[in-house]
C-alpha positions, 0 to 999 in steps of 0.5 A: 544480517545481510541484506535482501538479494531481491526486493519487490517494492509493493507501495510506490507513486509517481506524479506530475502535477503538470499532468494531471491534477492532485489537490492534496499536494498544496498542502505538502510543498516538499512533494509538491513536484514531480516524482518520476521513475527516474527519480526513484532510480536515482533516490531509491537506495534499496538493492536489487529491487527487481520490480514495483508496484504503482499505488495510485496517487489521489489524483482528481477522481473524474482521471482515475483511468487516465492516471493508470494509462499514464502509468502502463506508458511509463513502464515501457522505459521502466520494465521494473514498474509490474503492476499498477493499484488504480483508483475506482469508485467502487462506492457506486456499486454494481454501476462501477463494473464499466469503470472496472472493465476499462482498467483492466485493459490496461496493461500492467494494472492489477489491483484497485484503491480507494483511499478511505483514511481522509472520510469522516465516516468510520462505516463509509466502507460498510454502506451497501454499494461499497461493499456490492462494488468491492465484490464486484473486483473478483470477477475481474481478478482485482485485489483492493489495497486498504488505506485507512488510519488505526481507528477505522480498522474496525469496519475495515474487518466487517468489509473483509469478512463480507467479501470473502472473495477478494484478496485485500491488503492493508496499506501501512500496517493500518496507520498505528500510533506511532508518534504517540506510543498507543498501540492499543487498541490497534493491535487488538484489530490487527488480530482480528483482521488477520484472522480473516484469510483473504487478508494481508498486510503491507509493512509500509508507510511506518515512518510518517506515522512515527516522529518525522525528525526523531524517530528510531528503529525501536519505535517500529519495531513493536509494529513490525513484529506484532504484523508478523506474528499476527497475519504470518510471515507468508502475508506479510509484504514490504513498500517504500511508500516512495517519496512519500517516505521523503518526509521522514528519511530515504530508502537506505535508513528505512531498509537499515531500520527493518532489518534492525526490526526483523533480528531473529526473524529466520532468512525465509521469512525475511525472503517472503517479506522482501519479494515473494508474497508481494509478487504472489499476492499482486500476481506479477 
């Protein structure tokens, strides 16, 4: 199987901690550095990616904007950086459309993300002005990157079903459990979430779900292909989750693995996967 002419790198980060504050990386002294674009041109082993897409990093929230404007400027020596995901507070409701409009006058952003995988409330997403300020994205042609763990995919599913208007992706293929071999009822919810046609999925991020240090392509491959058989191979995208990925192996042993998952799948689904649905769904 030949590898991809052209690949759109739809989960990317880049940070300096000495720019801008992200508490969670003391927690992770292996990431806790910068990781810049040219870092990602000299790590990242994958051919011919054309373009990426910058998720935002869990930076302090009260620089959220500050974070995506940092971004746009990195992008003038690194044209390949095509959208940005930016964080917003959407759970303050209609009050968040001020926010909302300041991103989207910068260039370059394109979707917005707020990181629910770390609330301890499952229905955090279901509460009123959540939903009212994830509604409020389509007025601004946004889309809303989901990052949540397998056991919060149910509410997940009732936040897609009630805002039919905006175009959601699921992070990560929703954080299944890999490491301990428990798929249900995580492919149970896969299905039901691709039911909803606002819905897509990011195969991403699969490896730290696995074992850091032993995992093999057979244990993603059940993951790999229930995501495509469930939300089609037209919903489907591919992402790095660049350096994050570092914890577990680097872009060439990724690409070696899901190429190793998708035997049998035909070239124009492949195709899909690798650029023309992430560049599609983020509009790039």
């Amino acid at each position: 199987m030949s590898a991809p002419t052209t690949v759109v790198d739809t989960h990317v980060h880049f940070w300096n901690p000495q720019l801008l504050s992200y508490p969670w990386l003391a927690g992770v002294p292996p990431l806790n550095r910068a990781f810049m674009p040219a870092d990602y041109a000299a790590q990242a082993l994958l051919p011919n990616v054309a373009k990426l897409v910058f998720v935002e990093c869990g930076c302090d929230p009260a620089r959220s904007l500050e974070e995506a404007r940092w971004i746009a400027g990195l992008a003038a020596a690194e044209p390949r950086i095509a959208g940005i995901v930016a964080r917003a507070a959407v759970e303050r409701g209609r009050g968040v459309r001020a926010d909302l409009a300041a991103l989207r006058r910068v260039p370059r952003v394109v979707g917005i993300r707020r990181n629910l995988e770390e609330e301890t409330d499952p229905e955090f997403c279901l509460a009123p002005d959540f939903i009212a300020g994830v509604r409020e994205l389509s007025a601004f042609d946004l889309s809303f990157d989901i990052c949540v763990r397998h056991h919060q995919l149910p509410a997940v599913i009732e936040l897609v079903s009630r805002c039919p208007e905006v175009r959601f992706v699921l992070d990560h293929c929703g954080k299944p459990a890999i490491r301990e071999r428990v798929l249900d009822p995580w492919r149970h919810h896969i299905r039901e979430l691709a039911a909803l046609p606002n819905a897509q999925c990011k195969i991403s991020g699969l490896l730290t779900e696995a074992d850091l240090d032993g995992w093999q392509p057979s244990d993603l491959r059940p993951v790999v292909l229930h995501v495509l058989e469930s939300f089609g191979p037209e919903r489907v995208m591919l992402g790095t989750d660049w350096p994050v990925l570092r914890l577990a192996s680097h872009h060439e042993r990724w690409l070696e693995a899901l190429e190793q998952c998708l035997s049998g799948v035909p070239e124009q689904d492949r195709a899909q996967l690798y650029h023309s649905n992430g560049e599609a769904f983020y509009r790039l």
